[in-house]
N, C-alpha and C positions, 0 to 999 in steps of 0.2 A: 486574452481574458476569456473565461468561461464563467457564461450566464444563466444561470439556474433559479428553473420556476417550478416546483413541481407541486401541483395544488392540491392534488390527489392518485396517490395509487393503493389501488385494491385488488386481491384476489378473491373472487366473484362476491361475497358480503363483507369481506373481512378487511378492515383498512389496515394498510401498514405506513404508508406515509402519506402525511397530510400538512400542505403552506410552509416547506420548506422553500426559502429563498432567498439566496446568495452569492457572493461574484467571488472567482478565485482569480489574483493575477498573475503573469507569466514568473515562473521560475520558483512560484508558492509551495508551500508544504503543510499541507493542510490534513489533519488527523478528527476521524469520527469516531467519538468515543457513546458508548451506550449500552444498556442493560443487553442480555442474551438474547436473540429472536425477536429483537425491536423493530428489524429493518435496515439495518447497516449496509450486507450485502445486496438488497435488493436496491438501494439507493446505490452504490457500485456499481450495479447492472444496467439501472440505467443511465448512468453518466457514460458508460463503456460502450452505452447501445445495446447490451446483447438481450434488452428487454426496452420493447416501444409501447407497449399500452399502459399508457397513463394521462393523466388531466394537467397539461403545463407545459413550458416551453423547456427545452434545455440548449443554450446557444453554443454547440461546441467548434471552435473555427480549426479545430488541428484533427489531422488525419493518422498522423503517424502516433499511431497510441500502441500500451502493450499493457501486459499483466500481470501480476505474481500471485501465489493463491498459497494457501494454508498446507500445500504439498509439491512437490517439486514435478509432477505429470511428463515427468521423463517415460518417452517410448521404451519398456527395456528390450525390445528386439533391435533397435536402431543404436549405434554406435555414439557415444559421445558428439562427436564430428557432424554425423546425420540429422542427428536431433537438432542441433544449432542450423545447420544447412535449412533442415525444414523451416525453418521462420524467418533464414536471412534472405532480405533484399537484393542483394550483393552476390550473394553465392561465393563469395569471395575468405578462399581459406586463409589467408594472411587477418584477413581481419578477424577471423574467428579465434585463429592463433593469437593477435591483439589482445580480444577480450578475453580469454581466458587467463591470458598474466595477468592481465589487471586484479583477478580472482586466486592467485594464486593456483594455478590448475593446468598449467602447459603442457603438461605429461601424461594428460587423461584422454587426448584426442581420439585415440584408437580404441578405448576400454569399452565396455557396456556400462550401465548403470548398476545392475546388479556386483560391480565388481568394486563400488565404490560406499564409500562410510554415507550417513543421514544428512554427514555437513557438508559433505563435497559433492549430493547431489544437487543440496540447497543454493551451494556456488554455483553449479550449471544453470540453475534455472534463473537465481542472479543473472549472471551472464547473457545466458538468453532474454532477460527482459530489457538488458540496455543494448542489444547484439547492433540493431537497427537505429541505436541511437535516435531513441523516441521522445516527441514535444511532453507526453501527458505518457504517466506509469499511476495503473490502480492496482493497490497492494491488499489483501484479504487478508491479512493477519498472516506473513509470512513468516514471520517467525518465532510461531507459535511450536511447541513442542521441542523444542532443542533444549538440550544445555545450557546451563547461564553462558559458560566461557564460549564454547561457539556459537552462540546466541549474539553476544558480545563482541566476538570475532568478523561475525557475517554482518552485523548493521554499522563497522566500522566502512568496512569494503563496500558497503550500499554509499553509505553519505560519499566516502570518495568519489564511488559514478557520478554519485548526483552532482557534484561540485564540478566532475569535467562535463557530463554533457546538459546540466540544467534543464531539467523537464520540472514540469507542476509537477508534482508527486499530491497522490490523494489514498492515504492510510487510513484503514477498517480495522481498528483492534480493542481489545477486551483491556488494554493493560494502561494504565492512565503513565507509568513511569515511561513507556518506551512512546507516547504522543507527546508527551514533555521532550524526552532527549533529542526528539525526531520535528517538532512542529513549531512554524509560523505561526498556525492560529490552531486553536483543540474544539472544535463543536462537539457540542455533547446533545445525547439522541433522548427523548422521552422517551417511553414504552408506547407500543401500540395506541394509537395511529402515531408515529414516531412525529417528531416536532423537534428543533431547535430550541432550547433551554436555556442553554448558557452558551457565549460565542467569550474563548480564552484568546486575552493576547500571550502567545507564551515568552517570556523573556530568557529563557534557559539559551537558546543560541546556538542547539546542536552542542552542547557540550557534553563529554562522557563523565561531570564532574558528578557520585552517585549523591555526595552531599548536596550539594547543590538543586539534584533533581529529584532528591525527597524533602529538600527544604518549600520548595515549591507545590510540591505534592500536597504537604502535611497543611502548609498556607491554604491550598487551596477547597481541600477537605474540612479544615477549622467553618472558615465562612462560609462552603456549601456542603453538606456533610454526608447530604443526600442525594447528591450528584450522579454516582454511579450508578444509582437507582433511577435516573432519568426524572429527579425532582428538584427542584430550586429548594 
């Protein structure tokens, strides 16, 4: 379980978050939804650590964490193979060869990056964030700028990992349809100093049904309409 207190963080006058506090438990899927330049990522940052000044507690018992970000930060001097090398534990090429069937991508070992399309480098860096088979994944809105159909294609192949290796997963995105198809619970972010607003139980289930996931959508915009503006 991870314990989160965060009672205040600021960058030197300017609050960005402020008495967020809530438990996520093992194997959760938890999606933050919020206006543009609320705070999203920097709540990210610091659940991931790579940002410690702030006023709160954050109790995270798991070590083995990884990331996915809004771009695939593939080395393009380093080879397919190198680049995975760089972040595995293991060093171990069979396992690398592993994950990347799971991705569809067993034929790109040798390539560079540049030799590859926008969706097959978005698979790599997939790949790379379960390489290590990780307790806890924080995702920045990774699948942001693709195509519907590979857009559609690549969060098919994410919920697969997720379902063999069960990490908390904790989602940063702009798009209320893909925290529906993706989420246990939907926290939704106020505007500066960002706050908790509304806490969604989402009942959609991980399903790819789009009916379904605009039905709940449009439900859930009827009764808060002002939501994505970080207002009850």
């Amino acid at each position: 379980m991870i314990n989160i207190n965060i009672q205040n963080k600021s960058f030197n006058e300017l609050k960005v978050l402020e008495d967020i506090e809530f438990k996520i438990q093992k194997e959760e899927f938890i999606s933050i939804v919020g206006p543009s330049g609320c705070g999203k990522s920097t709540f990210l940052n610091l659940l991931a650590n790579l940002e410690t000044d702030f006023k709160g507690d954050i109790s995270m018992p798991y070590k083995n964490i990884s990331f996915m970000f809004q771009d695939d930060r593939l080395l393009p001097w380093l080879s397919i193979k190198d680049n995975l090398l760089l972040v595995s534990k293991s060093n171990d090429l069979n396992e690398i060869n592993d994950i990347l069937k799971l991705v569809a991508l067993e034929d790109v070992l040798d390539k560079y990056p540049n030799a590859l399309s926008g969706g097959m480098k978005r698979r790599v860096a997939l790949a790379r964030a379960f390489i290590n088979q990780p307790e806890v994944i924080f995702l920045d809105e990774p699948f942001i700028s693709l195509d519907f159909p590979t857009s559609q294609e690549l969060k098919k192949e994410f919920l697969k990992l997720c379902n063999k290796f069960k990490p908390i997963v904790i989602l940063v995105t702009h798009d209320i349809s893909e925290a529906i198809l993706f989420s246990n619970r939907i926290l939704f972010f106020s505007n500066k100093p960002a706050k908790i607003v509304l806490e969604f139980n989402n009942p959609n289930n991980q399903s790819f049904d789009i009916k379904n996931i605009d039905q709940i959508k449009n439900n859930l915009l009827e009764k808060y309409p002002n939501i994505l503006k970080g207002e009850l």
